[in-house]
N, C-alpha and C positions, 0 to 999 in steps of 0.2 A: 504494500500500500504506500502509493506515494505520500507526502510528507503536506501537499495541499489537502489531500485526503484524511489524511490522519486529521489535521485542524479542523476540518468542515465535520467530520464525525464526530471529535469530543465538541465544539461548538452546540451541535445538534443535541446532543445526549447531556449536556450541559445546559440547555434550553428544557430538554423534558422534565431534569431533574428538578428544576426550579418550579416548573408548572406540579409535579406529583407533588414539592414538601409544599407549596401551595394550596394543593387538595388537601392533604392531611393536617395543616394547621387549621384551614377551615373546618374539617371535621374534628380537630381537639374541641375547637372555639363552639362547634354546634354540641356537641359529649359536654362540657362545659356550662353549656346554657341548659338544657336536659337536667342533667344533675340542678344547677339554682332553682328549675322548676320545681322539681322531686322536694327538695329541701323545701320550697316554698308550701308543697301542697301537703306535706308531713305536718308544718306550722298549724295550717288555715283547719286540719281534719283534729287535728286534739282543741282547737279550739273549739270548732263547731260538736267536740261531744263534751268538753264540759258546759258551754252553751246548753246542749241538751239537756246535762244534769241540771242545771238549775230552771231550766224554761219547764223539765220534769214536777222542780218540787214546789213551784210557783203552782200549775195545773195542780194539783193534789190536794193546795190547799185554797184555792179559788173557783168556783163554777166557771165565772165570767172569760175568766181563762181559757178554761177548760173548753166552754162553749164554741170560744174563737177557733182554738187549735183544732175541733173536729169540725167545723162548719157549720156550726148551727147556728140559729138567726138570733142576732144580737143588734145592741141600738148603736148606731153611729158613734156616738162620744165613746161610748166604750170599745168599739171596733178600734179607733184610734188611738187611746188609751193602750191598749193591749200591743198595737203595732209599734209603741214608740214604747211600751217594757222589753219586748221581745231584741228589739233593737239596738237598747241600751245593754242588756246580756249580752248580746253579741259583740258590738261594739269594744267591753271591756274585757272578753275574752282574747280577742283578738290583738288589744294593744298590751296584754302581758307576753303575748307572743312576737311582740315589737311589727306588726303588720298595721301600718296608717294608710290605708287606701280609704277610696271611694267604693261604697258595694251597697248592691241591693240583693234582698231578700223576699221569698215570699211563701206561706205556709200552705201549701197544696196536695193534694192528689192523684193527681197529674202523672202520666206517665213523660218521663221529656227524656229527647233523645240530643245530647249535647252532637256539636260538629268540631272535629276538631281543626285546628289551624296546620299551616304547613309545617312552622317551628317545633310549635308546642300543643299541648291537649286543650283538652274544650277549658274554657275560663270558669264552669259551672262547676257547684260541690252541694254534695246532697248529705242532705243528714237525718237516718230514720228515726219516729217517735214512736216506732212500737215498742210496746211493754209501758209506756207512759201512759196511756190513753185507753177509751175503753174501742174506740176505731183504730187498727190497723191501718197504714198504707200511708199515712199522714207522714211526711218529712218537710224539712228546712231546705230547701231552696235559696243557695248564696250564687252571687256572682260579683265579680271584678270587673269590670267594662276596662280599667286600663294595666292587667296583669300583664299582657303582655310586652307594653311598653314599660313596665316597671323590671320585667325581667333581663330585658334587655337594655334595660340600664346597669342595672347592674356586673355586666361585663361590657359593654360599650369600650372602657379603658383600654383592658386588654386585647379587645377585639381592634381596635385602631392602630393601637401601637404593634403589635403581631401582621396586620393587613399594611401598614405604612413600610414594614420593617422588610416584610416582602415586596413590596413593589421596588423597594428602593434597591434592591438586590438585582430586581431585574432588569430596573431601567438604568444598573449600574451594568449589569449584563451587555445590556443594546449597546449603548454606549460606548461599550470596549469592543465588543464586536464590530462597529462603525469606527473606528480608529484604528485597530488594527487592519481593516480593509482598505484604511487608508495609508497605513503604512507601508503594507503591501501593495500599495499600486505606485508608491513612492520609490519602494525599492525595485521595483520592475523597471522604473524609468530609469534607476539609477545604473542597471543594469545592462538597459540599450544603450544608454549610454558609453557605457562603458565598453561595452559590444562593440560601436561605432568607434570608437577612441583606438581600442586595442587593435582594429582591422586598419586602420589610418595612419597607425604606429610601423605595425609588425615589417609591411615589406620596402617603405620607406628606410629604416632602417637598418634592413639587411644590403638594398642598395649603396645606400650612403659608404657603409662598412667595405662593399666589393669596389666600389669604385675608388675609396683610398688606396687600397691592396694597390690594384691597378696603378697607380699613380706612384705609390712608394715603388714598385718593381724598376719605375722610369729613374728614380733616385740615381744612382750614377751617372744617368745621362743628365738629370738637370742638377747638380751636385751643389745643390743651397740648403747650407744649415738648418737658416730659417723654416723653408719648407720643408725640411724635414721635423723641425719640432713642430711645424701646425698639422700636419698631417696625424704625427702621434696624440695633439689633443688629438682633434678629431674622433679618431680612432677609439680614444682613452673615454671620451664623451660619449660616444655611441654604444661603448659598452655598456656604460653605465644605463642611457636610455634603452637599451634591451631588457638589463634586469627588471628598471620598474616596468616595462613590458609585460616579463615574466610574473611578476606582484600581480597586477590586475585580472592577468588570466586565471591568476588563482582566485580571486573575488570572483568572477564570472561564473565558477564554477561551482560556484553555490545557488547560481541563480535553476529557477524550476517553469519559468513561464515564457512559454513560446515565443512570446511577444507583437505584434500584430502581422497578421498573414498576409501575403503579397504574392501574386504569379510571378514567379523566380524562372526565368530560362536558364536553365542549367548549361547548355553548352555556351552561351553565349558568356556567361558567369566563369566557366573554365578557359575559356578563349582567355577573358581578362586577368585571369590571375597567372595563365601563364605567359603572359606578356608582360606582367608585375615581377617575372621572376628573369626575365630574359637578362638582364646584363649579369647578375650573378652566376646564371650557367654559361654565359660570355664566358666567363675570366676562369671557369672551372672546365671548360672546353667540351662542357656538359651539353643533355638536349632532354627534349621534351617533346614526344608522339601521341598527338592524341586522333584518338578514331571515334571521330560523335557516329555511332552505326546507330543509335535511340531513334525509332521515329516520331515516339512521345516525352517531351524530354523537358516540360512545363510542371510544376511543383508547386503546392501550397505551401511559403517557409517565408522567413524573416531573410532578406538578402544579407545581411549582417550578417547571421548566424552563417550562412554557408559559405560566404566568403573569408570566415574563417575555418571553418572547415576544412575547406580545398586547400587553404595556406598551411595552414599547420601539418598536412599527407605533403606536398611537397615540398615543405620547409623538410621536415623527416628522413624525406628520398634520399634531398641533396644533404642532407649531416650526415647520413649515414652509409653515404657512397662509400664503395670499396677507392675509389681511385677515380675514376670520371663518372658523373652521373647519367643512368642511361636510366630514364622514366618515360612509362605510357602509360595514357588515361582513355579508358574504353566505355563508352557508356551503350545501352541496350536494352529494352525490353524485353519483362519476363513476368505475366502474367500482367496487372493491375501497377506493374511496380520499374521506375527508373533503377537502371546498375548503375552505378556507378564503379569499375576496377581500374585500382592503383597499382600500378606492377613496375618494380623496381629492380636492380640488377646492385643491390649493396650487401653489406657483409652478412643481413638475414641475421635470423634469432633461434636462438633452440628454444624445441618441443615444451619444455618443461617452464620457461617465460612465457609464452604465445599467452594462457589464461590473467596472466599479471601484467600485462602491460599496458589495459585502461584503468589500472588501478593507480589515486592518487597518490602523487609523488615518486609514481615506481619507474626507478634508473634500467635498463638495456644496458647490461655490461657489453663493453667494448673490449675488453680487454686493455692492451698497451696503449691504446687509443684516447687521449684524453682532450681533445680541443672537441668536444660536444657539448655542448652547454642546456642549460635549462635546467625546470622544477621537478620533469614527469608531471606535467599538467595539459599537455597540448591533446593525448591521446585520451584523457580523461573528460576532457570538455568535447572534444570531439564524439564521444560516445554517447556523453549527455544530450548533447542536442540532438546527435540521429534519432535517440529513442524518444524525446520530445516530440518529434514530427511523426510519429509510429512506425519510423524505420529499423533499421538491425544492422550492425557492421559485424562481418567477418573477417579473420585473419588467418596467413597460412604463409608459412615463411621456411626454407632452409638456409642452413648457416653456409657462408662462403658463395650463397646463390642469388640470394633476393630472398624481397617480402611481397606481397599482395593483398591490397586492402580491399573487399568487397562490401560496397554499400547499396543498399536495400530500400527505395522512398518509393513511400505510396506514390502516384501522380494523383493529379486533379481533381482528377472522377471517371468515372467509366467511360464517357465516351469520348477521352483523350485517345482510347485504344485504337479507333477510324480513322485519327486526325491527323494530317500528313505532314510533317512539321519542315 
């Protein structure tokens, strides 16, 4: 799993996880309101039975009472009278049990079918007077009209600060996900960037370098001091601007995104880079055969990317010529896909390197051979980017013989296959 893949998965599953503790703090927070209810309706039921007890021994020792609680016909003031005893029982039951609400009641026989709400249970509490009375069926009838908002006041605290505590996680979540998406399009830039810089570098550079050689060889014939110490800055300069060359390619080689896609003509692209390299193989008495045989030979790719590609296989060729370089580049269709073969005639590699040699930082022993220079990062970034475009590089090399690079790019789309280029 690539390493954008890795981010966008913990990203995702880092999104979920904040939504699940989100579900389950809401469910503490509703477990929590439940229980206050439980706790509340514990309260309101030992009240309403000592309520009973006493509304009991009021009836026992009163008719008028008595009368009221079964239903039988009594006079107005008394009706009232009895509704404002009954009341006040209740009332002070209730505030020993620290409950200061608003509630009504009323003494019936009624059968009632409470509804309940979505949080909580019906607001309604029933309380039986049988064994008080000579009628059965008779109970107390209480309700709370505002229970339910009294209940949830009472977690209202926690519930905001638990609900503030989570958002703020999440929109600290977004947040970071939005800045890192931007730093990551920062470092892409920074990367084409770079891309561009090190393609504008590399073979200016090697030029500059061949064509002093060139020039110091003349040394005896133009037999000036001076020109001879400018030549060695020069020389001494250019070495140095190589290495930070070699520094950027290693940053490059971190980078993971294609970067914007452009129809790349491939042979036209090889044409140039071997005419970028033409005075260097001048002075090395070197060549360079290419045989564009592809009849589809159009790319989806960042030209950037592939022109350093191409530079860094025959930057390679020519470092690791035996003695004159003798390079061909063959391109061809073979199914849905551009070849690219690098085929070289230098001192080759054994069997036992061939799997380690896109591996970062890893040195190609030469043997006695030491003016090759570099990090072991040209073949590493070169790897990189083939598989970035969904391509495959091969290699196959014997020692004392040559190497050959075979590279593997999708083209275009299917019907590049008919197009006659």
């Amino acid at each position: 799993m690539s390493k954008l893949n890795k981010q966008n998965f913990l990203a995702f599953f880092t999104f979920i996880a904040l939504v699940v503790l989100l579900g389950i703090q809401l469910n503490w927070i509703f477990k929590a309101a439940r229980l206050e209810e439980q706790n509340f309706n514990r309260m309101v039921t030992k009240a309403l039975v000592e309520a009973r007890e006493e509304i009991g021994n009021t009836a026992s020792n009163c008719n008028e009472m008595k009368d009221y609680l079964c239903g039988n016909p009594c006079q107005v003031d008394v009706r009232k009278q009895k509704i404002e005893e009954i009341d006040s029982i209740i009332r002070s039951k209730l505030e020993i049990f620290h409950i200061n609400m608003d509630y009504t009641f009323e003494i019936t026989d009624s059968i009632y079918t409470p509804a309940n709400s979505k949080l909580f249970g019906a607001r309604c509490y029933l309380q039986s007077l049988n064994g008080l009375l000579e009628k059965d069926g008779i109970k107390i009838r209480l309700e709370f009209p505002d229970r339910n908002q009294f209940l949830l006041a009472q977690i209202r605290g926690e519930f905001l600060i638990a609900l503030l505590a989570l958002f703020f996680v999440m929109a600290s979540f977004i947040m970071t996900s939005r800045m890192f998406r931007k730093e990551r399009e920062m470092v892409q830039q920074t990367s084409d960037f770079i891309n561009n810089m090190v393609h504008e570098f590399q073979t200016p550079l090697s030029n500059i370098r061949f064509a002093t050689n060139l020039i110091k060889k003349k040394e005896p014939i133009i037999n000036d001091e001076k020109i001879s110490e400018y030549l060695s800055v020069i020389l001494l300069e250019n070495q140095k601007l190589e290495k930070h060359v070699d520094e950027i390619l290693k940053v490059m080689c971190s980078g993971n995104d294609p970067g914007v896609l452009e129809q790349v003509d491939m042979h036209q692209l090889i044409h140039s880079n071997i005419k970028a390299f033409a005075t260097r193989l001048e002075s090395l008495n070197g060549s360079i055969v290419f045989h564009p045989d592809a009849v589809n030979y159009t790319i989806d790719a960042t030209t950037g990317h592939m022109k350093l590609v191409l530079s860094n296989l025959i930057d390679n060729a020519i470092k690791y010529a035996r003695e004159v370089p003798d390079i061909s580049i063959t391109t061809l269709n073979k199914g849905n896909n551009l070849v690219l073969v690098f085929k070289d005639k230098g001192i080759g590699m054994e069997k036992k390197e061939l799997p380690r040699i896109f591996d970062k930082y890893y040195r190609v022993s030469t043997g006695d051979v030491h003016n090759v220079k570099g990090f072991g990062l040209g073949l590493t970034y070169v790897k990189k980017i083939i598989e970035q475009y969904n391509g495959n590089i091969d290699v196959t090399s014997t020692p004392g013989k040559g190497t050959v690079f075979t590279i593997f790019l999708p083209l275009k789309n299917e019907t590049d296959k008919n197009t006659v280029g």
